[in-house]
N, C-alpha and C positions, 0 to 999 in steps of 0.2 A: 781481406780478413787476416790480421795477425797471427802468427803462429807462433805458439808456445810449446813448452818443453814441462812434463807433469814436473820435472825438477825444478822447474823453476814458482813453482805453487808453493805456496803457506799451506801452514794445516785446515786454515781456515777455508783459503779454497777448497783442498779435498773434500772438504764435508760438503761444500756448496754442489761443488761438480759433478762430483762422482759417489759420496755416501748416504745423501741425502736422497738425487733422484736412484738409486737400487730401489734404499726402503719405498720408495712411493709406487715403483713396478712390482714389489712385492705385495701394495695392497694394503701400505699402515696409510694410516691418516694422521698425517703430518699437522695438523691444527690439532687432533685430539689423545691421538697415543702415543705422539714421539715430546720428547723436551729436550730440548738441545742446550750443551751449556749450561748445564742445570745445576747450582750451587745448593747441597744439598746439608751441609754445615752452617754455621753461622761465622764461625772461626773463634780462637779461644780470644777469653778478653788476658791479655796482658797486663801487668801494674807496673809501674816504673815510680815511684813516690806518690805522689799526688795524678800526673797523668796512666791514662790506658791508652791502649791501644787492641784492633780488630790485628789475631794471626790468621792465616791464608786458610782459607776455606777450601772444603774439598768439593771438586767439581768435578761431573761426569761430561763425556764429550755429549755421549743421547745416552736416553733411559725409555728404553718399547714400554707402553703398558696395555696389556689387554683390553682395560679398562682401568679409567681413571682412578688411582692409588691402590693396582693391580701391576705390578712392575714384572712385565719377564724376563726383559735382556738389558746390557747394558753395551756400549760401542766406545770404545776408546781409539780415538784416530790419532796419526801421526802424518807428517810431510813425507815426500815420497824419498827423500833421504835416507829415512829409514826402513830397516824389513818392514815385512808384512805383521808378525807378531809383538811388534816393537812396545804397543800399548797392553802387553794382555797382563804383566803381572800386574800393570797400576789396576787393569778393569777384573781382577781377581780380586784383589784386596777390598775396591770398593762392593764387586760383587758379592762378598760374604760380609760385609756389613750392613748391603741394602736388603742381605736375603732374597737372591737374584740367581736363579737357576744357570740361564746363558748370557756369556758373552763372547764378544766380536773384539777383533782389533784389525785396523786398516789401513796402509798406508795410500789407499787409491787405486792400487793392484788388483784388489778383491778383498777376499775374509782370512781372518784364524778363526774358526769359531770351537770355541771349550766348550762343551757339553757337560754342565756338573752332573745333570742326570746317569751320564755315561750310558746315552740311549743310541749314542749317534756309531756307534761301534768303535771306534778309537776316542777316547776322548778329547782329541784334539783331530781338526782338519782344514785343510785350506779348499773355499768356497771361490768362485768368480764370482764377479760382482751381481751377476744377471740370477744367481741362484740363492740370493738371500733370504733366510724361511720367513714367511706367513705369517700374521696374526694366530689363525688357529692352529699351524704347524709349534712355533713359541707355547703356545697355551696349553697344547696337549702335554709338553716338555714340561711345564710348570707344573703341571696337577700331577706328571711321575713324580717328582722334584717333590712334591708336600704329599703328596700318597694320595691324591684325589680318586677313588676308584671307580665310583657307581652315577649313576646321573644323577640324582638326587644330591649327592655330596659335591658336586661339578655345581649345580644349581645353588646352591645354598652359598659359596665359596665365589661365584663369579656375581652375587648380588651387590648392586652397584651402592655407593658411599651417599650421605645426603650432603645436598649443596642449597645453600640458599643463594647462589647468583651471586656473592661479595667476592668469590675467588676464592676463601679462604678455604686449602687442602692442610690433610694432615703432615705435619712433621714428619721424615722418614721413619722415627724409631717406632711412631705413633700408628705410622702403616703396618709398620711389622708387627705389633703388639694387638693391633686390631685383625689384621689380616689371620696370624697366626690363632687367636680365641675363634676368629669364626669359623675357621678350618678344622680346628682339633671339636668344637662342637656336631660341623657336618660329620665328622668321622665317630660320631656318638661318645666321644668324651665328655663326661659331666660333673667331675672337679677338676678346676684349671686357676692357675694361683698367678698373676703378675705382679712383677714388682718395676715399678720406677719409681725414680725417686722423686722428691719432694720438688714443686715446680715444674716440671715435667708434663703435665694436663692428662693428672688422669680423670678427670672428671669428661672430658671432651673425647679421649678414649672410650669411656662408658659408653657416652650415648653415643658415637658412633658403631658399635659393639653390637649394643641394643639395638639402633635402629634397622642393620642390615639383617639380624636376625627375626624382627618385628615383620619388617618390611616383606620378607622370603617366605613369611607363613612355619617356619618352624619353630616360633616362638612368640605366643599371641600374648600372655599375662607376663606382666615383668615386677615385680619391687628389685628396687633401689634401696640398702639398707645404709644407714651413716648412726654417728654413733652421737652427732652434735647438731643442735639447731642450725649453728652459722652452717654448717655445711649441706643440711636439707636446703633452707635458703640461699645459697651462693647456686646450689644444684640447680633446684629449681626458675629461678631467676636466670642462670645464664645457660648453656648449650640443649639444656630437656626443655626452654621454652616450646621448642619447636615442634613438642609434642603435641600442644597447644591443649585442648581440651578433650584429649586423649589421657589425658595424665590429672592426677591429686594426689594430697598428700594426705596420709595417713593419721590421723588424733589432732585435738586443737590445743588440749591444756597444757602450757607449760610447768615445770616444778623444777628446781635446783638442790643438788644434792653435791656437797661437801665441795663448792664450786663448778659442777658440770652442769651445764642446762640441759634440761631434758625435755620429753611430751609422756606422757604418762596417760594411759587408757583409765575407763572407767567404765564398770560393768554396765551400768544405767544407762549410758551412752550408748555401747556398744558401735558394731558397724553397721552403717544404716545400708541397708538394702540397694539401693540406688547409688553407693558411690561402686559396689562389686561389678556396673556399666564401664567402669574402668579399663584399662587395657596396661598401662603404665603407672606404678603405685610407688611412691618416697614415702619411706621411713625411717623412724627411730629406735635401733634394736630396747631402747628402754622406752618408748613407747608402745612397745607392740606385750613385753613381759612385763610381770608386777611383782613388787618383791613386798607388796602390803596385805596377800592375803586374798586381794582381789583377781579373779580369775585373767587368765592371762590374753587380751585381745588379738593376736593374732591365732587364738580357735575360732574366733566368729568364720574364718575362712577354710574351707577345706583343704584337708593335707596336700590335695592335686587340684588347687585352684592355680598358681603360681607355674608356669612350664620354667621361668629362670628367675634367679636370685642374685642379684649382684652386693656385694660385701664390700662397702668402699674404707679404706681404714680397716683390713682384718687383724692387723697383729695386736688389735687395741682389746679384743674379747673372743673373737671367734676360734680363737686358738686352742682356746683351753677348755676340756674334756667337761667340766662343769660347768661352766660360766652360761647365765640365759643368756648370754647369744647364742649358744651354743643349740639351745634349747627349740628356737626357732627355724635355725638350720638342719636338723634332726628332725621335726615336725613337716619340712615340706621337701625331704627327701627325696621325694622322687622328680624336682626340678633339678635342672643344670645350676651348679654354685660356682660364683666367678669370684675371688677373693684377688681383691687390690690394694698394694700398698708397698713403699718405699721401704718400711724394716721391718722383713718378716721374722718372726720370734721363730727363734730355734733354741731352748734348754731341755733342760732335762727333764722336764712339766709340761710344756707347753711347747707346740710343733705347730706350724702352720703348713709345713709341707707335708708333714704324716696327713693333712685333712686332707688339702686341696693337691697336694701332688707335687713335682718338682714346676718350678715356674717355665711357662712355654715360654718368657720371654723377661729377661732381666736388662732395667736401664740404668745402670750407677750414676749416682751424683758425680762420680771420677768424671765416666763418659760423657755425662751432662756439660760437666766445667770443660774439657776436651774442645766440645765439639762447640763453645759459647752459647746454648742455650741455657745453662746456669752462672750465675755469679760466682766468679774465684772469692777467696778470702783471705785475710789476714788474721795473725795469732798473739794479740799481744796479753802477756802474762803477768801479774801482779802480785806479789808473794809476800803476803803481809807475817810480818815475824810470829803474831800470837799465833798464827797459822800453823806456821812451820812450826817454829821448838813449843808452842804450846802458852798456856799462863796458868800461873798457878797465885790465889789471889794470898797475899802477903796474911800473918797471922794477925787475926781479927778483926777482917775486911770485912766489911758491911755493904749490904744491899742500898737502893736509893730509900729503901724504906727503913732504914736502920737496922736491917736483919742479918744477922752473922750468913757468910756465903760460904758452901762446904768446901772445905781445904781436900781439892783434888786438882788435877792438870787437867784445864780443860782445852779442846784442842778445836779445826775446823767444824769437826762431827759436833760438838755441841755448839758454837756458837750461832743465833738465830733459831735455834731448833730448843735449846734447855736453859741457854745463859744470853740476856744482848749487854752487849760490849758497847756503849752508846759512841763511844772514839772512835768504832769498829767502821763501823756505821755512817761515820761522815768523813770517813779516809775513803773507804768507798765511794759516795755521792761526791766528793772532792776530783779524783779521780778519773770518772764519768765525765764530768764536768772538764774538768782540764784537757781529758783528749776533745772532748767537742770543738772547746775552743781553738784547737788547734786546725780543728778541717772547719765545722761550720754548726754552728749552734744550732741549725732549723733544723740537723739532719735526723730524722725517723729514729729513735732508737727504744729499743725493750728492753726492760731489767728485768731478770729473771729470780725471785728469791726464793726462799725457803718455804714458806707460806703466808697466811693473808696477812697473820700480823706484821711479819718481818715485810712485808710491802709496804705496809700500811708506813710504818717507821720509815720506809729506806725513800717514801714517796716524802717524807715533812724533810728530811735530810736532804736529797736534790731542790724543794723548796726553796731551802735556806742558802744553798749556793748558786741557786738559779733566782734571786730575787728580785733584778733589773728585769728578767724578762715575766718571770712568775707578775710582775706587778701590771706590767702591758697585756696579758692574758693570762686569767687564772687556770686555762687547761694546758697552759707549756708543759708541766707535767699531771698526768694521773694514773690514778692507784687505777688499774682494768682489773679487775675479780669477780669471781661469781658471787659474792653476797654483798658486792655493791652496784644498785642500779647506776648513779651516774655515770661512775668507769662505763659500763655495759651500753648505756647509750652512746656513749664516744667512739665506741670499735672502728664503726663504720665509718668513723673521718678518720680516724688513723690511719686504718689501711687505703681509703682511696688517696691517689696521688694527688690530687687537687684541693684537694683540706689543708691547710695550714697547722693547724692543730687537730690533735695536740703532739705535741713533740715528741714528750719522752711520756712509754708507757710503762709502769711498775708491774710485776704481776706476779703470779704463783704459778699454778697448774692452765689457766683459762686460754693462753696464749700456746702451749706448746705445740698444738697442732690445728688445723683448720682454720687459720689465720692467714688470708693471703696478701702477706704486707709485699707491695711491691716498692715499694719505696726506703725499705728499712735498710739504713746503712753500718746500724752498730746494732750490736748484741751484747751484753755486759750479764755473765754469769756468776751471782754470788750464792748460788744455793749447790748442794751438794749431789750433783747427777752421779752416780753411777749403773747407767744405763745404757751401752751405746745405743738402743732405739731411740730413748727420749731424745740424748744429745743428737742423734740425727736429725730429728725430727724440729728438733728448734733451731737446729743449725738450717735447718727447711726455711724458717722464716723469713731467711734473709737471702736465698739463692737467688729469687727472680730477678730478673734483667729489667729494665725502666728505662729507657735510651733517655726518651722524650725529657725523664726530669732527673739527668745526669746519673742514674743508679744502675753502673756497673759492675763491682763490687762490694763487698761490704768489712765492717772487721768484725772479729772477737774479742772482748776485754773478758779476760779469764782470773775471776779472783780467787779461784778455789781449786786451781789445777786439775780441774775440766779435762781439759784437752789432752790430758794422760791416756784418756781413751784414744787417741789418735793410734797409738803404736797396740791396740787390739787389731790380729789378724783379719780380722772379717771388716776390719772400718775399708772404704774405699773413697773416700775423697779428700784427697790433698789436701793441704791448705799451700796459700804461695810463699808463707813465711809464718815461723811462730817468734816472735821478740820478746826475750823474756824481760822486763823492768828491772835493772839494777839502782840500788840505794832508793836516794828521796829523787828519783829521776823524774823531771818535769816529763811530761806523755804527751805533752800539746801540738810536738812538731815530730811524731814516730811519722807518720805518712808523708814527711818531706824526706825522708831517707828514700835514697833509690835502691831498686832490687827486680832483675828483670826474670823470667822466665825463661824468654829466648827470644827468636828475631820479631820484631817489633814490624807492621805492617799494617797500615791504616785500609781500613773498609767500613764501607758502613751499608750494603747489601742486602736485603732480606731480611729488614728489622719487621717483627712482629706487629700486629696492631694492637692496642692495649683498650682493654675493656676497665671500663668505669662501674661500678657497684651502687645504687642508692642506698640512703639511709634504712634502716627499721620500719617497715610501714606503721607497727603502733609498740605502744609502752611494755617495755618489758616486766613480767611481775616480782614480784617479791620476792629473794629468796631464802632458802631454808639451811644455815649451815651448822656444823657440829662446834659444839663450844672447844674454844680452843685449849693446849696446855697450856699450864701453868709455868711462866718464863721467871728467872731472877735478871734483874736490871742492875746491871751497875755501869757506874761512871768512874771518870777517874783514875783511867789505866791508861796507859802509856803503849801507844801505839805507832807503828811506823813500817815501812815498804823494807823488806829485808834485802840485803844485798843476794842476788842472784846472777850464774853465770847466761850467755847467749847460747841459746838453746837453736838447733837447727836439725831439719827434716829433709830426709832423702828425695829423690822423687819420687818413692813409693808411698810418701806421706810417711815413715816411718823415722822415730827418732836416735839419730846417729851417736852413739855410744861411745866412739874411737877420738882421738882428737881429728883437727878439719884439716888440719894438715895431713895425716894420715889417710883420713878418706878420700881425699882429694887425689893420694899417689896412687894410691888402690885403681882407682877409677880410669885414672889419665894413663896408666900401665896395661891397665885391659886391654886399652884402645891403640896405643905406641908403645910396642917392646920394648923401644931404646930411644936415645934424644937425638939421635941420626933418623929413625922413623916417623918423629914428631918433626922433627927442621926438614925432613922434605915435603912433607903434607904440606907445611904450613907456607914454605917457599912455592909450592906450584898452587897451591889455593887462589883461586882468582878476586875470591871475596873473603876477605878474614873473619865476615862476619859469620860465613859458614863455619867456622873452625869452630867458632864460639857459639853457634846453635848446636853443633856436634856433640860439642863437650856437654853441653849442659843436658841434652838428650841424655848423653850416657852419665850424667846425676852430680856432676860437677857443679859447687853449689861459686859460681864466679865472684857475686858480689859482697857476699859474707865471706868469700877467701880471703877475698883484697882489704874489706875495713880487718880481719885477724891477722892478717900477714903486714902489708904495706900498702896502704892505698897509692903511693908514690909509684909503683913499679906498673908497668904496663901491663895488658896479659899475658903478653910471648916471656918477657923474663918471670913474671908469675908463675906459669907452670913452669917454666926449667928450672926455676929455683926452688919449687915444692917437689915436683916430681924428681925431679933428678938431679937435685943439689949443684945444679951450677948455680955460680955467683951472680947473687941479684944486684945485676946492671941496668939502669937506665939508660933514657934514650939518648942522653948527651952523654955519655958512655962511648 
C-alpha cells in the first residue's frame, strides 16, 4: 500500500479524505444536506462589442443544510499547505451573503469553526476532525442566529420547500427572501415588505412563501393580489399551477381603463358561495373595488376570512394612504400583508415602508447584473437639437391644417405630448432602425412613447423604414396598447421566445410592467419618464437572461435623456457603458466597439431552464379609453441629431463630471502612491491581466481611456502617461 504525505494532497483530496468522511461520522447525509462545490452565482455576463462572455462564479467548497433550502453552515477547504483557517475569510464573505450562521475552514488538520451566533463562547475555535457538530447541533445555532425561540416558530421555520421531482430549487437570494418571510411570520410579524428586482422571480418566491406557510397549518386562506390581468395569468399558469384546484381566481369580467386591463366585480354577480371552498384565491385589487358606485366585492368576504394577503407590484397602489388598494388592505387587517416589489416608493405622499416595514430582504438589479442572473446593458444616447435648444416655429407658421401655431419655444416637454414634429418622428423611427441593422433586424425590441397616439404615429413611421420586412410580415411591427385589441392579442408572441413576430412593439403605459419579455434586446425611450420607479421598472423588461436564443444583454436607445436618472442616489444598477451619439453619427455599428468590464472568462454552468407561456385562451374585450388631447401637427421643420460630447459612468453607475483623464489619475493614485509603486506591482504581477481587473475594480474606466487618450499606446504607458505624466512611449520605444 503506498504511502503518502497529506502534503502531497490537492484540496480536492482533502475533501475526499478527510472533510467529507468527518461530516458523514457526524450524522449529515451526504446525498441530502451537504452540496459540495456548489456554484451558487451564475457569474457576471461581460460585453466586449458584439461578444459576451460568463465572469467567475462564486463557489462554495460545502453548503450543510438542515433541510433542503435550509443552509446552516458553510466549509471552505484548503490543501494542507495551508493553516488551518486559511479558507475562513473567503467562507465569511460568502457566509453573509448566503445568510449562513456557521462556518468551518479546513485544511485536513481538523476545523476553524466561527460561530456568527457567538454561542460557542469565543467566536472562533479550533475543532478535530472527529468533533464536527451535528445536523441538530448546526440547527439549534441557526434558530439563535434568526431568533427562533418557541417550538412553534422552530416548526413553522423548519417546514420543508415544495418540489415537484424536476430538481428545480431556489436561487440562493430566493432562499433568503423566502426563508427570511417565513421566519419574521413564525415570530408573529404581520407587515413584511421585499424588494427584488425586476427578473429576479418573484412570483416563484410567492408561492414558495405561500406554500410553506399553507403547508405548516398557520396560514389556511391566502389571496394573491396583482394589479394587471397578464400577471393574474402569467401567475396562475405558472408556479400556483401547483395548487391545482386548491386555488381560483377571483371575478371574470374584464374592463379597460385609460389602457390598464382590469376585472371589475358586479353586485349581481357577487361571490358565489362555493368558490369561499377555496383555500388559495388571485386577484385583481380593481377587481375586488369599484369606483362606479357599485358596492365594492371584496365585502362578500369577511374581514377574517383571509389569514394572508400577498401584494405583488405594491409600489403601483398600496402605498398611498388613499388609494382602493389601500382600502382592501385595511379591510382585512387582521391577516399577515406581504408587499413585493422591485421599486418601492419612498416620497413625501406615499411610503411603502411606513405600511409594510423596512424590507426583511433587499435584491438590487446591481446585485442581480453582479451575480449574472440579470442582463447587463448598454446606454446609447440620441440628442436631437429641437430637444436640446428647443424650436420656436418661424413667424406665421402654420399647422398641417392651415392654422397659425402659437409663437412659443417649444421644447422635449411638449413634443408628442401638445406639438408632433412629424421629422421628429421619423429621425426617431430612422434611428431605431439604423441601430438594428447594425446587430440584427429580428431583435425583440419595445418603443416606449408618450401615449397611444404618439404610438400609434411612431408605429406608421418604423413602417415606412421598415418596409422590406413590414411587407414579408405585416406584425414586424405593432402598436401594443390598451385600446387596441389586435396589439393585445400579439403580447403573447412577443414575449415568448419562440414566436417570430412580432418584432418591434410600439407602446405607452401597457408594456411597463408585467411583461415578461425574455428575449427583448433593445429598449428605445422617446417618451418623457421622470420617474426613477417607471424607468426601473421598463428597464425590468429587458434584464432577463435567454441563453438558449442568444439574449444576454440588451441596450437602451435614449432619446429624451432618460438616463439622467442614472446619477439619482437611490438608482442601483449600472449600466456597462452610456455612448452618447455625436453629430448625424450612423448608430448601426455602436456594438462593434469594444469595452470590457473586467477579466473575461467563459462558462456556461447552471443555465436556468426557461419556461414557455401559451397564448390567451379566448378574445380579449373591447376597450374603453379617454378621448385624447388635442395635438397641433406640423411638418416641415428641420430636424437633426445635435453634436453631443462622450458621456461616461463610474462604477457606481454614477456620471463622472471631471475630465477622464482627471478621474482616471484620481483613481490610479488611490491605488499607487507613486510610479515606483505602480512599476513594481506591475513587474512582479504574474498575470498583467490582473493589474487590469484591479484597476477597473477600483473604477478605472480602461477602454474609454485609451479611444480619449491614444488608442496606440498600450496600457502600462497609458497609465504612467495619465497618471503620472511620464512620456507616452510605445512598445517599439
Amino acid at each position: 500500500m503506498p504511502v503518502y504525505s497529506k502534503k502531497d494532497l490537492t484540496e480536492r483530496d482533502i475533501c475526499t479524505k478527510f472533510i467529507t468522511p468527518a461530516l458523514e461520522r457526524s450524522g449529515w447525509d451526504i446525498q441530502l444536506q451537504v452540496l459540495e462545490e456548489f456554484a451558487f452565482t451564475h457569474g457576471r455576463i461581460y460585453v466586449k462589442g458584439k461578444l459576451t462572455a460568463r465572469g467567475e462564479q462564486k463557489r462554495a467548497d460545502y453548503i450543510l443544510f438542515y433541510k433542503p433550502g435550509i443552509p446552516v453552515a458553510i466549509i471552505e477547504a484548503k490543501d494542507n499547505h495551508h493553516p488551518l483557517g486559511a479558507g475562513m475569510q473567503q467562507g465569511l464573505r460568502y457566509a453573509e451573503m448566503l445568510d449562513i450562521p456557521c462556518v468551518f475552514s479546513s485544511n485536513g488538520d481538523g476545523f476553524l469553526f466561527h460561530d456568527r451566533t457567538m454561542q460557542a463562547g469565543a467566536i472562533e475555535r479550533e475543532l478535530p476532525l472527529e468533533e464536527f457538530p451535528t445536523p441538530e447541533q448546526l440547527w439549534l445555532r441557526y434558530k439563535v442566529f434568526k431568533g427562533l425561540a418557541t417550538t412553534d416558530e422552530d416548526r413553522i421555520a423548519a417546514q420543508e420547500y415544495f418540489t415537484d421531482g424536476s430538481g428545480r430549487t431556489p436561487r440562493y437570494y430566493q432562499q433568503i427572501a423566502i426563508n427570511r418571510t417565513v421566519e419574521a411570520i413564525a415570530k408573529g410579524n404581520n407587515r413584511i415588505l421585499l424588494v427584488m428586482a425586476t427578473g429576479t422571480g418573484k412570483t416563484y418566491t410567492a408561492f414558495q412563501i405561500i406554500y410553506r406557510l399553507w403547508k405548516s397549518g398557520v396560514k389556511k386562506r391566502i389571496l394573491f393580489l396583482a394589479d394587471r390581468t397578464a400577471l393574474i395569468d402569467q401567475t396562475r399558469r405558472g408556479d400556483f399551477k401547483h395548487f391545482r384546484d386548491k386555488m381560483t381566481i377571483i371575478k371574470k369580467k374584464v374592463v379597460d381603463v385609460d389602457g390598464d386591463e382590469r376585472l371589475v366585480s358586479s353586485k349581481k354577480r357577487g361571490i358565489d358561495s362555493s368558490d369561499k371552498a377555496y383555500e388559495v384565491f388571485l386577484g385583481l385589487y380593481q377587481g375586488l373595488t369599484d369606483a362606479d358606485g357599485i358596492e365594492d366585492a371584496y365585502k362578500d368576504f369577511s374581514p377574517d376570512f383571509f389569514d394572508l394577503v400577498v401584494v405583488d407590484e405594491c409600489h403601483r397602489g398600496s402605498a398611498a394612504d388613499d388609494s382602493a388598494w389601500r382600502r382592501i388592505l385595511d379591510y382585512f387587517s387582521s391577516a399577515t400583508h406581504i408587499g413585493m416589489t422591485a421599486t418601492p416608493k419612498e416620497t413625501a405622499d406615499v411610503s411603502n415602508a411606513e405600511y409594510f416595514g423596512d424590507p426583511v430582504y433587499t435584491y438590487s438589479l446591481r446585485q442581480g447584473i453582479d451575480d449574472g442572473f440579470l442582463a447587463p446593458y448598454r446606454v446609447v444616447r440620441i440628442n436631437l437639437d429641437i430637444d436640446v435648444n428647443g424650436w420656436r416655429p418661424p413667424k406665421g407658421f402654420t399647422d398641417k391644417f392651415g392654422s397659425p401655431v402659437e409663437d412659443r419655444i417649444y421644447n422635449k416637454k411638449d413634443f408628442d405630448k401638445h406639438i408632433v414634429v412629424e421629422e421628429r418622428r421619423k429621425l426617431v423611427a430612422k434611428k431605431v432602425t439604423e441601430f438594428l441593422r447594425g446587430t440584427s433586424r429580428m431583435d425583440k425590441t419595445i418603443v416606449f412613447c408618450v401615449d397611444i397616439e404618439h404610438a400609434e404615429g411612431m408605429r406608421q413611421a418604423l413602417v415606412n423604414e421598415n418596409a422590406d420586412l413590414v411587407a414579408a410580415s405585416s406584425k414586424y411591427v405593432m402598436r401594443i396598447t390598451g385600446d387596441n385589441n389586435e396589439g393585445k392579442y400579439e403580447l403573447d408572441n412577443f414575449i415568448s421566445p419562440e414566436e417570430k413576430y412580432p418584432v418591434i412593439a410600439v407602446t405607452s403605459k401597457l408594456m411597463t410592467t408585467g411583461v415578461d419579455a425574455q428575449t427583448c434586446k433593445v429598449i428605445a425611450l422617446d417618451n418623457n419618464i421622470q420617474s426613477m420607479t417607471e424607468l426601473e421598472q421598463i428597464i425590468g423588461r429587458g434584464t432577463r437572461i435567454n441563453e438558449d436564443f442568444d439574449k444576454l444583454y440588451f441596450t437602451i436607445l435614449d432619446f429624451r435623456n432618460v438616463t439622467d436618472l442614472f446619477a439619482d442616489p437611490d438608482f442601483d444598477g449600472d449600466p456597462v457603458r452610456v455612448r452618447n451619439v455625436t453629430g448625424d453619427e450612423d448608430i448601426s455599428g455602436v456594438e462593434d466597439e469594444e469595452e470590457s468590464d473586467g477579466e473575461v472568462i467563459l462558462d456556461g454552468e447552471n443555465r436556468s431552464p426557461v419556461e414557455f407561456k401559451p397564448k390567451y385562451p379566448k378574445p380579449l374585450p373591447t376597450t374603453v379609453i379617454n378621448e385624447p388631447q388635442a395635438k397641433v401637427y406640423v411638418n416641415g421643420v428641420d430636424v437633426s441629431v445635435l453634436l453631443a460630447r462622450e458621456m461616461y459612468f463610474d462604477s457606481q453607475g454614477k456620471p463622472i463630471t471631471e475630465s477622464l483623464k482627471d478621474y482616471t489619475r484620481s483613481k490610479v493614485l488611490s491605488k499607487y502612491a507613486s510610479l515606483d509603486s505602480f512599476l513594481n506591482t506591475w513587474n512582479q504581477a504574474e498575470r498583467k491581466e490582473a493589474i487590469v481587473k484591479e484597476l477597473e475594480e477600483q473604477g478605472v474606466l480602461v477602454d474609454a481611456l485609451q479611444d480619449a487618450v491614444d488608442k496606440k499606446l498600450d496600457l502600462f504607458d497609458l497609465i504612467c502617461h495619465t497618471a503620472f505624466d511620464a512620456p507616452p512611449l510605445t512598445h517599439h520605444h
